[in-house]
C-alpha positions, 0 to 999 in steps of 0.5 A, a space after each residue: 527405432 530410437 524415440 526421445 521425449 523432450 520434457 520441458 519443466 516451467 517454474 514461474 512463480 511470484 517472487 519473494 522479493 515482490 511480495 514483500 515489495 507490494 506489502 510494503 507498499 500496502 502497508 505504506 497506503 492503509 497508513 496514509 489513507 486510513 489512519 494519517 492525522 496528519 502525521 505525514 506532513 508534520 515533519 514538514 509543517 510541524 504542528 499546523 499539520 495536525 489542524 489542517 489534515 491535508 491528506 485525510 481532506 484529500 481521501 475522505 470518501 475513500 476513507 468512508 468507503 474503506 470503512 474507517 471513521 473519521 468523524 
């Protein structure tokens, strides 16, 4: 009697090209939550965005939380 096994190998795991993607937009996030002084906007509304800090007013407690200084 004749008996085959069947082996069935699964490779999953995470893509370069994912992790890579989701660096980028961490990075991206740390730099407009953490340390944009208004640097963002200022290729729109040029010096005035350096006054009114639209998005470091927007998140302001989660800048404290994430322990950034700001004042």
């Amino acid at each position: 009697m004749s008996h085959t096994n069947n082996v069935t190998i699964s490779k999953s795991s995470t893509p370069i090209l994912g992790i890579v993607v989701l660096a980028a937009i961490f990075v991206a996030g740390l730099f407009v939550v953490g340390y944009d002084q208004g640097h963002t906007f200022s290729v729109v509304l040029g010096e005035q965005a350096f006054e009114d800090l639209y998005i470091h007013e927007l998140t302001h407690d989660m800048r404290h939380a994430a322990g950034f200084p700001c004042h």
